[in-house]
LODREN-768491 format. One line per 10 residues: number of its first residue (from 1); their letters; for each residue x, y, z of C-alpha. Coordinates in steps of 0.2 Angstrom, whole numbers. Example, Ala and Ser with C-alpha at 12.3 -4.5 7.8 and 13.67 -1.06 7.14 Angstrom:
BEGIN
1 = AS = 62 -22 39; 68 -5 36
//
This chain:
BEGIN
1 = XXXXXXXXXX = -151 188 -95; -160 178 -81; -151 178 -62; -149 162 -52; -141 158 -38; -126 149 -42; -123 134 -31; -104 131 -27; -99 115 -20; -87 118 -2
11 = XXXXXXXXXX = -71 112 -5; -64 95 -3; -57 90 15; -40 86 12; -34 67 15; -26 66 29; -25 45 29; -18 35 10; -16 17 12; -13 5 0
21 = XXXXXXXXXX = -14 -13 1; -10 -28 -10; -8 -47 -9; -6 -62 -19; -2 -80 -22; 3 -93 -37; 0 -108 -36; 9 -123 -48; 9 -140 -48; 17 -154 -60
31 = XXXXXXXXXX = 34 -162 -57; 36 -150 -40; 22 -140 -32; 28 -122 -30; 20 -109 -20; 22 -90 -20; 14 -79 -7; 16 -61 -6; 9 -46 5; 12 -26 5
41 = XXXXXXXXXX = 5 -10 9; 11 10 5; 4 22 22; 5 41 22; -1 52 35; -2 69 29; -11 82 40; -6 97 32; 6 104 43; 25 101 47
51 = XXXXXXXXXX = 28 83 48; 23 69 35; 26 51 41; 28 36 28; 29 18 30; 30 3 18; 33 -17 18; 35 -30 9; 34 -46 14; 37 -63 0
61 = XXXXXXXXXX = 38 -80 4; 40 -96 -8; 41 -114 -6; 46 -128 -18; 43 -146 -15; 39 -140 2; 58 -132 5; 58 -111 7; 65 -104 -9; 63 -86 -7
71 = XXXXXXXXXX = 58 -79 10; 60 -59 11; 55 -44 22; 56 -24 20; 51 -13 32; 54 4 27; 48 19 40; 51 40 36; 46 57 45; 49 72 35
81 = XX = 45 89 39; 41 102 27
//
């Protein structure tokens, strides 16, 4: 046998911050122009203790023939405590 020093790695720092974000639009054209447009994002705060807090929206607005079609909103906001 040989002896080394094994080399550990120190543990990870846990997340406090997840934020996820996400968009999009579509585009089409052809006997009426329609367009889609759409926005959201996911947030946690989680410093490993009592409370958590959690957020998400939504937001989505379409047109056609330059008339709104779809227009919608979510908010959504939560505090828990473990």
């Amino acid at each position: 046998m040989t002896g080394g020093a094994a080399w550990a790695q120190p543990p990870a720092e846990p997340k406090i911050w997840t934020v996820n974000a996400r968009a999009g639009l579509a585009l089409t054209s052809g006997n009426t122009d329609t367009s889609t447009v759409n926005a959201a994002y996911d947030l946690i705060y989680d410093p490993q203790t009592r409370n958590v807090v959690k957020s998400d929206a939504l937001l989505i607005r379409g047109k056609t023939a330059g008339e709104v079609t779809a227009s919608r909103l979510g908010l959504t906001s939560a505090t828990s405590t473990c």
